[in-house]
N, C-alpha and C positions, 0 to 999 in steps of 0.2 A: 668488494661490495657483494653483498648475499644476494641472490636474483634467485626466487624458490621454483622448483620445478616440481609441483605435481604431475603424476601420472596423467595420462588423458583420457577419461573414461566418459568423453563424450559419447561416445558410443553405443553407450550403455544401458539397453532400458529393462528398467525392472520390469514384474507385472504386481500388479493389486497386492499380491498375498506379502513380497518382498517392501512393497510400499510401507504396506499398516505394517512392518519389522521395523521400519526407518524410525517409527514415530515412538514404537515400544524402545529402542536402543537409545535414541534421544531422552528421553525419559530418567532411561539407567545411566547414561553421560552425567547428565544433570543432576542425580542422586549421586553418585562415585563424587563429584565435587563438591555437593555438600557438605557429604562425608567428610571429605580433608581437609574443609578448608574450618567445619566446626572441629575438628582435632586439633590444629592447629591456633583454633582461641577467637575465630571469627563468630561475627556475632550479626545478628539482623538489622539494619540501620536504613533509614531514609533514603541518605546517601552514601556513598563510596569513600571508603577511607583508606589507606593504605595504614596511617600512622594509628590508627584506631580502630584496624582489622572490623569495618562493617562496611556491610552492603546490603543492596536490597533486594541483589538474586537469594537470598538464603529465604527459600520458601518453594511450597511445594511446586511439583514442573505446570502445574497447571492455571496456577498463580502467576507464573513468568509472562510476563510481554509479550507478546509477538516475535518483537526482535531477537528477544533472548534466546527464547524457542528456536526461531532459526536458527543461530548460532547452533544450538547441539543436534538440530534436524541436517544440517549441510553435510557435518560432521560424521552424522552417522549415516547418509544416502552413498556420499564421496567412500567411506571405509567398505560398505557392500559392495559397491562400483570396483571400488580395486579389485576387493577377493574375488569376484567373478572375470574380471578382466587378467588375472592373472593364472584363470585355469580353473580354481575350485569353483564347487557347485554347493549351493545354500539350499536344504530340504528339509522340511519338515518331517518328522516321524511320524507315523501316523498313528 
């Protein structure tokens, strides 16, 4: 049986500038899969279909739910967590 082991990066706090990064990377998550999943032959629908490729995340990230949003906001807090957690440092250029 699978039992997932994320990294633990409770530990971990961003400041403000790494936060508004969480939300711009969430953003591009959510675009990269729309990308693929309309290459793929999905289309916008009410509901979810597997057998008739639609959904109703296919729309812009600003348009998503709440929940949805979270879903790519976790994603992309948890992925800056790691790379800091694991040594690298995240800077902006000036």
């Amino acid at each position: 049986m699978y039992i997932p082991e994320p990294k633990d990066t409770s530990d971990i706090i961003l400041d403000d500038e790494l936060l508004a990064l969480t939300e711009v990377i969430a953003e591009n998550v959510h675009e990269m899969w729309a990308k693929k999943r309309i290459s793929e032959g999905w289309k916008y629908g009410k509901e979810r279909s597997d057998a008739n490729k639609t959904t109703p995340c296919l729309v812009p990230y600003d348009e998503l739910d709440e929940i949805e949003k979270e879903y790519d906001r976790s994603t992309a807090l948890e992925t800056i967590k790691l790379v800091i957690s694991l040594g690298y440092s995240i800077e902006k250029k000036k």
